[in-house]
N, C-alpha and C positions, 0 to 999 in steps of 0.2 A: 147344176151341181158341177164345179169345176173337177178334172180328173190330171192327173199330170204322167209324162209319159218322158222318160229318159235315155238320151243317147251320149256315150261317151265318144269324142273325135280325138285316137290319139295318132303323135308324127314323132320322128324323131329325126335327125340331121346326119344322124353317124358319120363319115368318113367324107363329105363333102365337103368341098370350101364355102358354100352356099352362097358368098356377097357376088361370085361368078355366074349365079343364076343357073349350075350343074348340078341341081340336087333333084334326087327323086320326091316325085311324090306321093308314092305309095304310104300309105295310113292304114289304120283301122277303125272299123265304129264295133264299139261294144252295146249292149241294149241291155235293156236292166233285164229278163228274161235269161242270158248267160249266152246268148247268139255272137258269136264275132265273124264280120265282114271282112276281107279285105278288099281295102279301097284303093280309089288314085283318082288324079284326075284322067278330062277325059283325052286321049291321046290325039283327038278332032281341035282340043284345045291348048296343050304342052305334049310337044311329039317326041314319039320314042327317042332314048333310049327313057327321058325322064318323067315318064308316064307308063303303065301297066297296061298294057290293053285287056289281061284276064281279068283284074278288079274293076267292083263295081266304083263309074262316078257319078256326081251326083247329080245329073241329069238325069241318066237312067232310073238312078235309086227315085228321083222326082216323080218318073215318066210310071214304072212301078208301086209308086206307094198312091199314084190320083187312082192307077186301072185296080188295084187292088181291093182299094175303100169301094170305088164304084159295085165287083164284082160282089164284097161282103154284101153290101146293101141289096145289091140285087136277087143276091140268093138268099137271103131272109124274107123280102118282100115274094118271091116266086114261090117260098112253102108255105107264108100267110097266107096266099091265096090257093094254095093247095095245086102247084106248077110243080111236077118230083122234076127238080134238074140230077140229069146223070153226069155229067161233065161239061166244063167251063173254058175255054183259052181263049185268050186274051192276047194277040199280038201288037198291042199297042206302040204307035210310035209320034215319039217328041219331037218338033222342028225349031232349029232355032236361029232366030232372027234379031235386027236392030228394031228395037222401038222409035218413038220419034224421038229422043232422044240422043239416040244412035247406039244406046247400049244394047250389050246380046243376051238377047232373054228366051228363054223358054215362049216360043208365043204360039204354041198352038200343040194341044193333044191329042193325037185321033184314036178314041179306043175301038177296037174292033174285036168285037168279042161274039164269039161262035159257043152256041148252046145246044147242045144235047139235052132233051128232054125224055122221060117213058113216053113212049107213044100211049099211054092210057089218060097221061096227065100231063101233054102238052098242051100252051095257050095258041092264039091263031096271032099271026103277024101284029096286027096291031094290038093284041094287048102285050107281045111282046115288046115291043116300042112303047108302050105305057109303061111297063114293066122297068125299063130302062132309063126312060123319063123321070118316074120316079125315084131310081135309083139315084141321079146323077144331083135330083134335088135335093137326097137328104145324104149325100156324102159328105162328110164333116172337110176332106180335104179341098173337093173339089167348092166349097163353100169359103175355104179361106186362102186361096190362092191370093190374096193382097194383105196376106196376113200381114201385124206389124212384126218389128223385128229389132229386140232393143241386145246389146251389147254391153254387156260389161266386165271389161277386162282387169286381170291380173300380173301384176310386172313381180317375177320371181328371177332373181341376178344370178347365174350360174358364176360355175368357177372361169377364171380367166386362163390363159394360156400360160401365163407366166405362175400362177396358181399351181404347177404340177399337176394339168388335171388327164 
């Protein structure tokens, strides 16, 4: 059963000359939900002034939404089997590198996730490693990390300069 899940990516150029390559790029994501983000890139990759280092970018938001999927799964699979978790963190962190290729990609996620359990209805180490095993197998994101990715754009002509705009 396919399901669809929607993020709006908006930017605007305001008062830059942009063709100089001085524009910020601070953005927003909107989610169908009513949530707004703001974004930017990441300032490891366009450096201040024309990046945010308080917005999220999308590495991060990447680096977040693999540990997150993981955690959901994990804590639905840890009450099917009757594991009460009391608290979860997650300090996950993204590396990123050239492929052979030479491009710079995300290539490696290490989540490191610390579980608090009721001591009545905690599991022993290795089924927590089961536990987690499991999780990572049936996270939708971390299953489509080579997801395709098709594109299809929109050309809308604003006004021109000489346009009064």
């Amino acid at each position: 059963m396919a399901s669809f899940h929607t993020a709006t990516v908006a930017w605007q150029r305001g008062t830059a000359d942009f063709l100089d390559r001085r524009y910020h790029r601070s953005h927003q994501w909107q989610f169908d939900g009513g949530a707004t983000v703001a974004a930017s890139s990441s300032p490891h990759v366009v450096p201040l002034p024309y990046s945010d280092a308080a917005a999220v970018d999308p590495e991060e938001a990447y680096i977040a939404a693999l540990s997150s999927c993981h955690m959901l799964w994990f804590l639905d699979l840890a009450s099917r089997a009757g594991w009460r978790v009391d608290h979860y963190t997650d300090a996950a962190v993204g590396t990123m590198a050239k492929d052979a290729q030479g491009r710079l990609i995300v290539s490696h996620v290490q989540l490191n996730p610390v579980t608090v359990f009721d001591a009545a209805h905690a599991p022993s180490a290795s089924v927590l490693a089961d536990l987690h095993h499991q999780a990572h197998a049936a996270c939708f994101l971390a299953n489509s990390v080579k997801t395709q990715i098709d594109c299809t754009p929109v050309l809308q002509a604003g006004p021109t300069a000489t346009q009064g705009a």
